[in-house]
PyMOL Python script that loads the backbone (N, CA, C, O; Angstrom):
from pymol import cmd

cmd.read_pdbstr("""\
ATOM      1  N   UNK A   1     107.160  81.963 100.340  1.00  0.00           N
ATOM      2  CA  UNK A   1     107.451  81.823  98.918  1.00  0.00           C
ATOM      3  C   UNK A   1     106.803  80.544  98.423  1.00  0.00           C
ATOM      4  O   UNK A   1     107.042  79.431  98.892  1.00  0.00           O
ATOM      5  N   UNK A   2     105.877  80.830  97.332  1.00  0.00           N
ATOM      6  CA  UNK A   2     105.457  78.960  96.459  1.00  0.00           C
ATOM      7  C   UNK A   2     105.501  79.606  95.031  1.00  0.00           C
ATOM      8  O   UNK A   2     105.592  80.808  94.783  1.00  0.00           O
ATOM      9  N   UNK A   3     105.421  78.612  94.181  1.00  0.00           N
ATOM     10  CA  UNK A   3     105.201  78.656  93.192  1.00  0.00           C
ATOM     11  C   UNK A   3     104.789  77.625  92.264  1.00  0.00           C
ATOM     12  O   UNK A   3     105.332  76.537  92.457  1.00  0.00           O
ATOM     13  N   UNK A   4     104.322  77.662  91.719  1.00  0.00           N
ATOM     14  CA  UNK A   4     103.691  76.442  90.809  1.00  0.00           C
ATOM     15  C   UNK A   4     104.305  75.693  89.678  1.00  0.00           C
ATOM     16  O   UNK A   4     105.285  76.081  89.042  1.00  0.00           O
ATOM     17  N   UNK A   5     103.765  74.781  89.514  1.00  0.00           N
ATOM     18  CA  UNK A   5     104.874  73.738  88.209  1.00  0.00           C
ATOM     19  C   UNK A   5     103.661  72.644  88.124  1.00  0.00           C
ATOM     20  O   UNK A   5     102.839  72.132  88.883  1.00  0.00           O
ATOM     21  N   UNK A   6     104.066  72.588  86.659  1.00  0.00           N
ATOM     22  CA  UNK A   6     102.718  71.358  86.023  1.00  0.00           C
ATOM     23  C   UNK A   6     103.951  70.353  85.098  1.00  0.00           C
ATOM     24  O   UNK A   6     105.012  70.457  84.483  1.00  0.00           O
ATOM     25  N   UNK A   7     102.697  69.141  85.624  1.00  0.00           N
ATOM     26  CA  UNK A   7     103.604  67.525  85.944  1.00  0.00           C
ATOM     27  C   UNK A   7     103.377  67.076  84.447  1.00  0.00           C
ATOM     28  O   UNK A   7     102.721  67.703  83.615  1.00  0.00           O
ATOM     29  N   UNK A   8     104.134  65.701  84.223  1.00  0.00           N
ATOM     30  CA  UNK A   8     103.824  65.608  82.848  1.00  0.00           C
ATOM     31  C   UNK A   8     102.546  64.971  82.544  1.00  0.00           C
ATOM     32  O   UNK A   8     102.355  64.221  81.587  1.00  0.00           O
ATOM     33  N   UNK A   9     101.456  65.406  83.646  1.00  0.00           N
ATOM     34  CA  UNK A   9     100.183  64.574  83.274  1.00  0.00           C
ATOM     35  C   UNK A   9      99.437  65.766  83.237  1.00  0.00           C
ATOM     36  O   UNK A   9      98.219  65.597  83.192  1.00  0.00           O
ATOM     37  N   UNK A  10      99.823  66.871  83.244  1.00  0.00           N
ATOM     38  CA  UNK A  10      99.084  68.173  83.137  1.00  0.00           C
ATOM     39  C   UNK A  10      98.457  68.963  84.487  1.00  0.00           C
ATOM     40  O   UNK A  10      97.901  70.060  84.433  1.00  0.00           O
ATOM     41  N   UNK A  11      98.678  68.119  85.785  1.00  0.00           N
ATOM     42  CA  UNK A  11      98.728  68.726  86.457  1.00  0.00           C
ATOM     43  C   UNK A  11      99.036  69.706  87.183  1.00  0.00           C
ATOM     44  O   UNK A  11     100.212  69.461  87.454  1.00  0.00           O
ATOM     45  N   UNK A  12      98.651  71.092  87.912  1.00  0.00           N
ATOM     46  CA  UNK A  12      99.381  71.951  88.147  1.00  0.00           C
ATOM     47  C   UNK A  12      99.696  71.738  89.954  1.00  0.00           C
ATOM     48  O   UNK A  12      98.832  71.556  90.811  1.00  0.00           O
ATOM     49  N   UNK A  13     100.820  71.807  90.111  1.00  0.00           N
ATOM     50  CA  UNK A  13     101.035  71.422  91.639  1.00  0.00           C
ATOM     51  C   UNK A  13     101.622  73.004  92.186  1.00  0.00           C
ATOM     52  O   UNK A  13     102.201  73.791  91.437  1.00  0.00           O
ATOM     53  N   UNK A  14     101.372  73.225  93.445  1.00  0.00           N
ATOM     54  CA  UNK A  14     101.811  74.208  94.265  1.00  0.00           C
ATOM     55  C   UNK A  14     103.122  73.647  95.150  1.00  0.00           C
ATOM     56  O   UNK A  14     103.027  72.622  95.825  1.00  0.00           O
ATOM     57  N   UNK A  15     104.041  74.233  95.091  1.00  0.00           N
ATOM     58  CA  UNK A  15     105.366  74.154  95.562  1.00  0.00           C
ATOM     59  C   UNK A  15     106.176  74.989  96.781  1.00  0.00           C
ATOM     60  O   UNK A  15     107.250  75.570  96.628  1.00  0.00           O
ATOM     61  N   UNK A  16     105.491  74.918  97.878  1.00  0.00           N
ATOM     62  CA  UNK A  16     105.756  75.828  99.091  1.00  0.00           C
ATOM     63  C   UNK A  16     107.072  75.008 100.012  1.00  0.00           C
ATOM     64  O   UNK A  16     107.298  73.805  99.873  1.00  0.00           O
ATOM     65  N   UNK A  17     107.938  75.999 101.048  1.00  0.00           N
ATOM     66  CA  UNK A  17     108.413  75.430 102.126  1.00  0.00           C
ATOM     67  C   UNK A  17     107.630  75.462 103.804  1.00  0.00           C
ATOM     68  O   UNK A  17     106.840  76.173 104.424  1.00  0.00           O
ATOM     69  N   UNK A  18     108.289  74.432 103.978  1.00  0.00           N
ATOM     70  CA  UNK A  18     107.301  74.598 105.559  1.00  0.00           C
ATOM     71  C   UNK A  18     108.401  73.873 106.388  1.00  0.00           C
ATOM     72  O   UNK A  18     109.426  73.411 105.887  1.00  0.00           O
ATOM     73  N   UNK A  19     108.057  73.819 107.816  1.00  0.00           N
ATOM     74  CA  UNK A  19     108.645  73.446 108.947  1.00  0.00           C
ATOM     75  C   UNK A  19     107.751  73.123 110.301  1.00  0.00           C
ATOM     76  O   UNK A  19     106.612  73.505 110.569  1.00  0.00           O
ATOM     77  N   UNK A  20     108.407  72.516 110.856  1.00  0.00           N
ATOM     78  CA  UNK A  20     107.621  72.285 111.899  1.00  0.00           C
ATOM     79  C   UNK A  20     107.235  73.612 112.934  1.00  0.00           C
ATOM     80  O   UNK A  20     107.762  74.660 112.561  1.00  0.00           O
ATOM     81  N   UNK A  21     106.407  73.717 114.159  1.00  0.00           N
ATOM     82  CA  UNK A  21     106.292  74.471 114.927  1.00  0.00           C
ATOM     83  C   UNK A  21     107.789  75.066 115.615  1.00  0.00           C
ATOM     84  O   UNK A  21     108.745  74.345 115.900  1.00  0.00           O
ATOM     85  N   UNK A  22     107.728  76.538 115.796  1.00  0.00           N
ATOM     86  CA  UNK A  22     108.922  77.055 116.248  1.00  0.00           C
ATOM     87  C   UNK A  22     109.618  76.586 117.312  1.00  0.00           C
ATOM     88  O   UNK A  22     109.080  76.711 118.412  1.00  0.00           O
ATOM     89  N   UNK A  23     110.719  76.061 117.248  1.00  0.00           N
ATOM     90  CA  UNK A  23     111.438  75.692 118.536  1.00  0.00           C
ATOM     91  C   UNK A  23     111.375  73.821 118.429  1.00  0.00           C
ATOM     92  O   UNK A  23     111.916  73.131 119.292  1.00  0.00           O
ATOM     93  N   UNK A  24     110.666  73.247 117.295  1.00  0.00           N
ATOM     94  CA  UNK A  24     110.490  71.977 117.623  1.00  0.00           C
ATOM     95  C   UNK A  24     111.516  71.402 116.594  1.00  0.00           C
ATOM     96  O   UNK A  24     111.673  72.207 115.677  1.00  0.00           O
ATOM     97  N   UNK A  25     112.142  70.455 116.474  1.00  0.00           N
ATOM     98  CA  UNK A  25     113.317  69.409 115.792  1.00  0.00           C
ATOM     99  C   UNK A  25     112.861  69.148 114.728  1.00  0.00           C
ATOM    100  O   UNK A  25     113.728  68.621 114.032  1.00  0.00           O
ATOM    101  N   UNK A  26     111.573  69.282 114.037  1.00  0.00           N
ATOM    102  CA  UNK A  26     110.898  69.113 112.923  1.00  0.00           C
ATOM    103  C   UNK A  26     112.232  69.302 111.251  1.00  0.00           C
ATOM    104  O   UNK A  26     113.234  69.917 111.616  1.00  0.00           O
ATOM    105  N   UNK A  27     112.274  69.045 110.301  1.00  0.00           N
ATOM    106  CA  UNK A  27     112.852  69.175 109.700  1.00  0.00           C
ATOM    107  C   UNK A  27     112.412  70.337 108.986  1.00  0.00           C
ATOM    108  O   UNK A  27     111.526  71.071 109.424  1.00  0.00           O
ATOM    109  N   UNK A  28     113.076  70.546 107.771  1.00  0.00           N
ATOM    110  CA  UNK A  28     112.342  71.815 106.956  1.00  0.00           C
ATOM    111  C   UNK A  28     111.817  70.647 105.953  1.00  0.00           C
ATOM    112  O   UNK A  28     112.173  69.472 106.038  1.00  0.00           O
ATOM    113  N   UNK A  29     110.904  71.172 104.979  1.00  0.00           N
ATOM    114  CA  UNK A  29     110.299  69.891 103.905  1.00  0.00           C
ATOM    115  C   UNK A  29     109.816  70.986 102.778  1.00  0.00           C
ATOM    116  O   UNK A  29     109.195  71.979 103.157  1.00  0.00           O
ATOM    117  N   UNK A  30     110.048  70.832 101.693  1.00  0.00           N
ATOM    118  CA  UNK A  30     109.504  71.206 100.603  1.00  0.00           C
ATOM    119  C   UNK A  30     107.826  70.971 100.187  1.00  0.00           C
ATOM    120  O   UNK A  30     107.741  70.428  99.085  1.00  0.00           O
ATOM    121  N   UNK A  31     106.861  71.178 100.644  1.00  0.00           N
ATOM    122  CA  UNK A  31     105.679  70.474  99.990  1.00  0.00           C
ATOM    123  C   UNK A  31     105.281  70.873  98.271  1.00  0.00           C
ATOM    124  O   UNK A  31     105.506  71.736  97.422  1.00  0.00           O
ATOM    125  N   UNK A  32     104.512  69.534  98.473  1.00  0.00           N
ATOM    126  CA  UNK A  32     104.008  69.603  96.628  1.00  0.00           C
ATOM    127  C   UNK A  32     102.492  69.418  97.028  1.00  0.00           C
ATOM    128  O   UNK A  32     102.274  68.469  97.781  1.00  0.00           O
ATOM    129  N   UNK A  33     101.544  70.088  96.687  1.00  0.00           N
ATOM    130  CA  UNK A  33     100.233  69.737  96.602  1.00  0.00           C
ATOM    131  C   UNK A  33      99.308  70.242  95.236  1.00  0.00           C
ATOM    132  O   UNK A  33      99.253  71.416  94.870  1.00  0.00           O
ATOM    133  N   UNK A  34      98.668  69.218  94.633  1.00  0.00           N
ATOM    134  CA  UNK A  34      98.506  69.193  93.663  1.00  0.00           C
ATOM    135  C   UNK A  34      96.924  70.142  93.494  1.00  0.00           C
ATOM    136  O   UNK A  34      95.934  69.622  94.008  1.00  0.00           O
ATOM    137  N   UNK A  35      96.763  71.434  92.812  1.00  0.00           N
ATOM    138  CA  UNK A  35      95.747  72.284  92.356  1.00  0.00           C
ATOM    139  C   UNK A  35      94.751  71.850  91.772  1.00  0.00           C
ATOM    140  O   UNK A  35      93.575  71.963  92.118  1.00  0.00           O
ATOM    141  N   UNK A  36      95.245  71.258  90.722  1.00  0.00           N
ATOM    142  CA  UNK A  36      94.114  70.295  89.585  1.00  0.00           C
ATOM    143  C   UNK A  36      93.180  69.172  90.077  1.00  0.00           C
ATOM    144  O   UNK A  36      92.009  69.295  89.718  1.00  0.00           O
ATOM    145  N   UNK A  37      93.498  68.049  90.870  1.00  0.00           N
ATOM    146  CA  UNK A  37      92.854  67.189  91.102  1.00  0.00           C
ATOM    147  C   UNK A  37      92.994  67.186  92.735  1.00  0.00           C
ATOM    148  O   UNK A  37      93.999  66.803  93.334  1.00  0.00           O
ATOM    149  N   UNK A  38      91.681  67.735  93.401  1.00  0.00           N
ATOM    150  CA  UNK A  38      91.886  67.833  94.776  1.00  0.00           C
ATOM    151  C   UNK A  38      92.404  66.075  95.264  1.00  0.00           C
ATOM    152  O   UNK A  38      93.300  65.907  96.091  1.00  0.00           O
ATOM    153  N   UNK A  39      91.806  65.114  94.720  1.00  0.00           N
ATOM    154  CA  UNK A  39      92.056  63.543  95.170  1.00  0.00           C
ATOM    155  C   UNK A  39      93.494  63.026  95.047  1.00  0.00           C
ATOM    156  O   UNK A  39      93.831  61.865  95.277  1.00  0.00           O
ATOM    157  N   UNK A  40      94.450  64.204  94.588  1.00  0.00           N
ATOM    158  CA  UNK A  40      95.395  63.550  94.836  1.00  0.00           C
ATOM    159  C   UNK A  40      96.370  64.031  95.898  1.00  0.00           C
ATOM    160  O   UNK A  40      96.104  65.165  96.297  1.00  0.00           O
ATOM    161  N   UNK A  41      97.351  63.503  96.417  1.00  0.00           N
ATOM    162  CA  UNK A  41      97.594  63.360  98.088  1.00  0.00           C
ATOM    163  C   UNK A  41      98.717  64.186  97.627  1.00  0.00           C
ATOM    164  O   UNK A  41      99.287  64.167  96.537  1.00  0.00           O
ATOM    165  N   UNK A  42      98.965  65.044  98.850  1.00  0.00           N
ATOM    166  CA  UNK A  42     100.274  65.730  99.048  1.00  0.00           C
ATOM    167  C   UNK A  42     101.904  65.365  99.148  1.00  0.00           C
ATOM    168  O   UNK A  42     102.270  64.190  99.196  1.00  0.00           O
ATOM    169  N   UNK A  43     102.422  65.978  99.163  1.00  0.00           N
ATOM    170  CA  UNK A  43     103.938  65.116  99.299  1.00  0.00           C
ATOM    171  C   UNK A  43     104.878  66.328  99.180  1.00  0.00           C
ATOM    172  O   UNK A  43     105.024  67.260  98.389  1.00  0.00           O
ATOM    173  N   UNK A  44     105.642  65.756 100.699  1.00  0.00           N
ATOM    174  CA  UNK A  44     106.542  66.039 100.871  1.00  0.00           C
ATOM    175  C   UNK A  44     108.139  65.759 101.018  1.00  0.00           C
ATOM    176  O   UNK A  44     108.430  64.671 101.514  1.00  0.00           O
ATOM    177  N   UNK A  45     108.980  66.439 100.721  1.00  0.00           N
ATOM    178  CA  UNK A  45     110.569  65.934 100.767  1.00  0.00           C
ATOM    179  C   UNK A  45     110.971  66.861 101.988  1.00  0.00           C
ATOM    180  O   UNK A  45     110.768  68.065 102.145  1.00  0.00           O
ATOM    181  N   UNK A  46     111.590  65.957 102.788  1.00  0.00           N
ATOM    182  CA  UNK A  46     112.571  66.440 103.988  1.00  0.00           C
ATOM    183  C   UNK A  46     113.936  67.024 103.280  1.00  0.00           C
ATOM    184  O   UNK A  46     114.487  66.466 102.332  1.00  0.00           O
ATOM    185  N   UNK A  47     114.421  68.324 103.941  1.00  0.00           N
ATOM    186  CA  UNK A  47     115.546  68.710 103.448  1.00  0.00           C
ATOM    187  C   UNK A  47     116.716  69.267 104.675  1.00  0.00           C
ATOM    188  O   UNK A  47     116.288  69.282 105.829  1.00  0.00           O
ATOM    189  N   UNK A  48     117.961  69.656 104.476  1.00  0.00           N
ATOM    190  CA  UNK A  48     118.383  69.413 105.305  1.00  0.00           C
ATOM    191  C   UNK A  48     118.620  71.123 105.467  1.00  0.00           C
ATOM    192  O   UNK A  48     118.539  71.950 104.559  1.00  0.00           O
ATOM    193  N   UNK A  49     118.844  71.301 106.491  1.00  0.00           N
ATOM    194  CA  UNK A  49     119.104  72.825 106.467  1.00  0.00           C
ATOM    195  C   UNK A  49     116.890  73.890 107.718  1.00  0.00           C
ATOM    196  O   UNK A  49     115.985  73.381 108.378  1.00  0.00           O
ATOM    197  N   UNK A  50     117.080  74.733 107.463  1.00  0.00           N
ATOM    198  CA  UNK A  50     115.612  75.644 108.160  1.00  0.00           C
ATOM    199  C   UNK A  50     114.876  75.700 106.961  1.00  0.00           C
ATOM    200  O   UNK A  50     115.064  75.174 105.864  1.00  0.00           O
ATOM    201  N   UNK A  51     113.681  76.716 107.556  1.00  0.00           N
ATOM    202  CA  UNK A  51     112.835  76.858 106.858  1.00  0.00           C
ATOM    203  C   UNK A  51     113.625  78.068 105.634  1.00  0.00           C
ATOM    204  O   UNK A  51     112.764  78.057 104.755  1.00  0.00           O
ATOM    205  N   UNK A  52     114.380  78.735 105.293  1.00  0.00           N
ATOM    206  CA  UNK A  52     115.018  79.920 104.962  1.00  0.00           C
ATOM    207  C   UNK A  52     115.767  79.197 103.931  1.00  0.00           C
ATOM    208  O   UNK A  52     116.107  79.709 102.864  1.00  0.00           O
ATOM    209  N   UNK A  53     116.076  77.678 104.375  1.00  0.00           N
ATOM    210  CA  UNK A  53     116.812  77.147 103.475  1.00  0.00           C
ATOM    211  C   UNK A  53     115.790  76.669 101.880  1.00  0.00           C
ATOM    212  O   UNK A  53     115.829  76.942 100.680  1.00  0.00           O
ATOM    213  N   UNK A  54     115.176  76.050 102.561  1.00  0.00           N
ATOM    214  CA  UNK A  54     113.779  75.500 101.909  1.00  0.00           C
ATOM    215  C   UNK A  54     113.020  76.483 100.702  1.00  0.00           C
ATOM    216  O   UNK A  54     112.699  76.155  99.560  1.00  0.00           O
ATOM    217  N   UNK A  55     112.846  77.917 101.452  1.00  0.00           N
ATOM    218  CA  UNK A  55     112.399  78.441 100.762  1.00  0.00           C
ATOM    219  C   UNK A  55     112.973  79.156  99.725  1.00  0.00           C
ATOM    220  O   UNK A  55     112.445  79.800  98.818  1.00  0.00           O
ATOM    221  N   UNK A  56     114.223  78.928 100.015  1.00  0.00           N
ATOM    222  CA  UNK A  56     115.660  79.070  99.002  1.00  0.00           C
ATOM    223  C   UNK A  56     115.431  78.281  97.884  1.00  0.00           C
ATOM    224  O   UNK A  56     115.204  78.757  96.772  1.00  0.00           O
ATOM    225  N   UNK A  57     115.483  77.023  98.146  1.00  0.00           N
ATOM    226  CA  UNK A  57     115.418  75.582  97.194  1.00  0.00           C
ATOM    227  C   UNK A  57     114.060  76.403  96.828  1.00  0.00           C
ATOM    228  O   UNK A  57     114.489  76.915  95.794  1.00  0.00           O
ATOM    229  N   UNK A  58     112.804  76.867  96.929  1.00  0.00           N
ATOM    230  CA  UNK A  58     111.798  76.699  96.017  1.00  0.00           C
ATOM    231  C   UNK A  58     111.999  77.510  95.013  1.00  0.00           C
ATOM    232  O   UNK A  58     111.662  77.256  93.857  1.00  0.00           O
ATOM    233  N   UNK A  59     112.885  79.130  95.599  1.00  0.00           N
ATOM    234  CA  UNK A  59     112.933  80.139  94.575  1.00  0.00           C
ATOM    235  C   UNK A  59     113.451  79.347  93.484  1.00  0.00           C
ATOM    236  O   UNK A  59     112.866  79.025  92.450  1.00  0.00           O
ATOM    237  N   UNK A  60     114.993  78.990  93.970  1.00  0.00           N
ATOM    238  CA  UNK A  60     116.004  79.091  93.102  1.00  0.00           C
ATOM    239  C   UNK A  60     116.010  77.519  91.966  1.00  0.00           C
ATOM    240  O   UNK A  60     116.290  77.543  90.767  1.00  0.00           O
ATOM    241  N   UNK A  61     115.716  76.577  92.575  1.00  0.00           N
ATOM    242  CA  UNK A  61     115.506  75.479  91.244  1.00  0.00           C
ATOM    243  C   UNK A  61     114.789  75.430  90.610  1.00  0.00           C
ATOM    244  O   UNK A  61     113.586  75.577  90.825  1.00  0.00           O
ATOM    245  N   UNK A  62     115.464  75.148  89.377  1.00  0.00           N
ATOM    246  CA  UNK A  62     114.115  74.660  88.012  1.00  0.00           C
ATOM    247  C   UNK A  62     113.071  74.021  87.861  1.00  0.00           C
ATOM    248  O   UNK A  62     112.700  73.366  88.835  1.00  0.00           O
ATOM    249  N   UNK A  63     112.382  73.989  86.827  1.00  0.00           N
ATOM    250  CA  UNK A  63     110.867  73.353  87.452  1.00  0.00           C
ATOM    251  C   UNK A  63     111.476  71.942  86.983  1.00  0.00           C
ATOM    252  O   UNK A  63     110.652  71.144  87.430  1.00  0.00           O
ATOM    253  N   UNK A  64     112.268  71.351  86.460  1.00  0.00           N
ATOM    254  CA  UNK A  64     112.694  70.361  86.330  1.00  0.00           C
ATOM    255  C   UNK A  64     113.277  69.689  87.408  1.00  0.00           C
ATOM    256  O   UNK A  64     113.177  68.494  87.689  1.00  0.00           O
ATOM    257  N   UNK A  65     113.765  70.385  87.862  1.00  0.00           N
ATOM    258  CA  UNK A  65     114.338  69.675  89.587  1.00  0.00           C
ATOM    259  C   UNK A  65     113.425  69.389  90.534  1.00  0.00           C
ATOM    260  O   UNK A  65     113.336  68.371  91.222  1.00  0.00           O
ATOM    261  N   UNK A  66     112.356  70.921  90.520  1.00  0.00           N
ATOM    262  CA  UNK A  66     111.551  70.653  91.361  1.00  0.00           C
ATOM    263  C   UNK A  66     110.706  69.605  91.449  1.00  0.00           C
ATOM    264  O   UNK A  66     110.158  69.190  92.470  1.00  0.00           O
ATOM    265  N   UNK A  67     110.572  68.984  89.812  1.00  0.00           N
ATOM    266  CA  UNK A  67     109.966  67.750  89.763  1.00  0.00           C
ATOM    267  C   UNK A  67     110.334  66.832  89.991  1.00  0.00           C
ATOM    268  O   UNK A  67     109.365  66.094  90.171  1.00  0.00           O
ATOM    269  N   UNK A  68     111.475  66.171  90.157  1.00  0.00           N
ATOM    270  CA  UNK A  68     112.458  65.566  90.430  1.00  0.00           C
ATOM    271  C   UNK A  68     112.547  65.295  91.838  1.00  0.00           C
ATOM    272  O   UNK A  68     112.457  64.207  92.407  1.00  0.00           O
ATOM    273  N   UNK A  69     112.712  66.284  92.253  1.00  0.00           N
ATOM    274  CA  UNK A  69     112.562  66.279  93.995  1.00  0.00           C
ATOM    275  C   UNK A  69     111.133  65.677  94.080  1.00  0.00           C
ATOM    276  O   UNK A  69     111.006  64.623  94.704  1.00  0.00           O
ATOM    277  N   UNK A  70     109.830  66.371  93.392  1.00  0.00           N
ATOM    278  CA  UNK A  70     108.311  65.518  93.676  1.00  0.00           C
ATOM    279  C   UNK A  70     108.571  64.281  93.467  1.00  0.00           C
ATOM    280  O   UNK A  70     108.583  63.617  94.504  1.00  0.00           O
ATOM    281  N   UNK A  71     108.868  63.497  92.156  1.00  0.00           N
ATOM    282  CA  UNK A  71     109.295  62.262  92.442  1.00  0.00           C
ATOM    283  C   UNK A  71     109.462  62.022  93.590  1.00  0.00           C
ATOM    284  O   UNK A  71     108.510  61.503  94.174  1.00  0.00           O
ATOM    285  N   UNK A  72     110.616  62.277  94.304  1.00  0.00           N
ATOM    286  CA  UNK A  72     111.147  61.338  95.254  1.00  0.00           C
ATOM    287  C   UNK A  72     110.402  61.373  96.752  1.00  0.00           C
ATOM    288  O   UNK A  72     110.499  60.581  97.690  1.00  0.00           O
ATOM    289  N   UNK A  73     109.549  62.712  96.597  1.00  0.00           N
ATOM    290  CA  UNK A  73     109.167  62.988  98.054  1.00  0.00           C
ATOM    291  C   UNK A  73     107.972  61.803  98.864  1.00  0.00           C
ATOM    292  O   UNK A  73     107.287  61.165  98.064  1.00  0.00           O
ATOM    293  N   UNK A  74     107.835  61.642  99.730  1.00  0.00           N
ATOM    294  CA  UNK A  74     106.917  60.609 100.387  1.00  0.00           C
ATOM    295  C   UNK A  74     105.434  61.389 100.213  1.00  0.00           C
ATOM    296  O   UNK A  74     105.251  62.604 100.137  1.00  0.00           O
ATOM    297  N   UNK A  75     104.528  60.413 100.178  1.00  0.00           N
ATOM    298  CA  UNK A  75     103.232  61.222  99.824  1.00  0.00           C
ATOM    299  C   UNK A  75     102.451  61.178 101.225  1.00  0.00           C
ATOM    300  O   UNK A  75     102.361  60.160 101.912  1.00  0.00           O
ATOM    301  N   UNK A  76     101.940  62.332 101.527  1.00  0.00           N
ATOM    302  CA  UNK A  76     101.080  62.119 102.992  1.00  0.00           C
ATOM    303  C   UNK A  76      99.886  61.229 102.993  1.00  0.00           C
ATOM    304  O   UNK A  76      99.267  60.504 102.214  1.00  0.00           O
ATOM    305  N   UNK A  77      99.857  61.579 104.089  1.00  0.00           N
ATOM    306  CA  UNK A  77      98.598  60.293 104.609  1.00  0.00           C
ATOM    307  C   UNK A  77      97.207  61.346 104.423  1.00  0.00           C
ATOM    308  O   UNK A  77      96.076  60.924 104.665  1.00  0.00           O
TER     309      UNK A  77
END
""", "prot")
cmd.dss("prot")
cmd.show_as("cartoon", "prot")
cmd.util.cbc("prot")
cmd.orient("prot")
């Protein structure tokens, strides 16, 4: 499940869940990666719960939350 949401700078970001490799302690994480401007860096929020959970949180919150959550998420390397 992803879906998309545009930031208040007009960017359009892609909004997927992911997890680590099967069987590994990895957390579940929401990613944000941004469509519009390949130069800008990804970011993710750790969440608590599987991947099932995650992809729950992407259906079901608003694009207002979901931004909200981008705020806060750490940006990758």
């Amino acid at each position: 499940m992803n879906r998309t949401l545009m930031d208040d700078d007009l960017n359009e970001w892609e909004v997927f869940a992911t997890t680590g490799r099967y069987g590994s302690p990895d957390h579940a994480r929401v990613m944000f990666r941004c469509l519009s401007d390949p130069g800008e860096r990804a970011r993710a929020a750790v969440i608590d719960g599987d991947k099932s959970d995650a992809e729950a949180l992407v259906a079901n919150r608003s694009a207002d939350e979901l931004k909200a959550m981008m705020a806060r998420a750490d940006t990758l390397d």
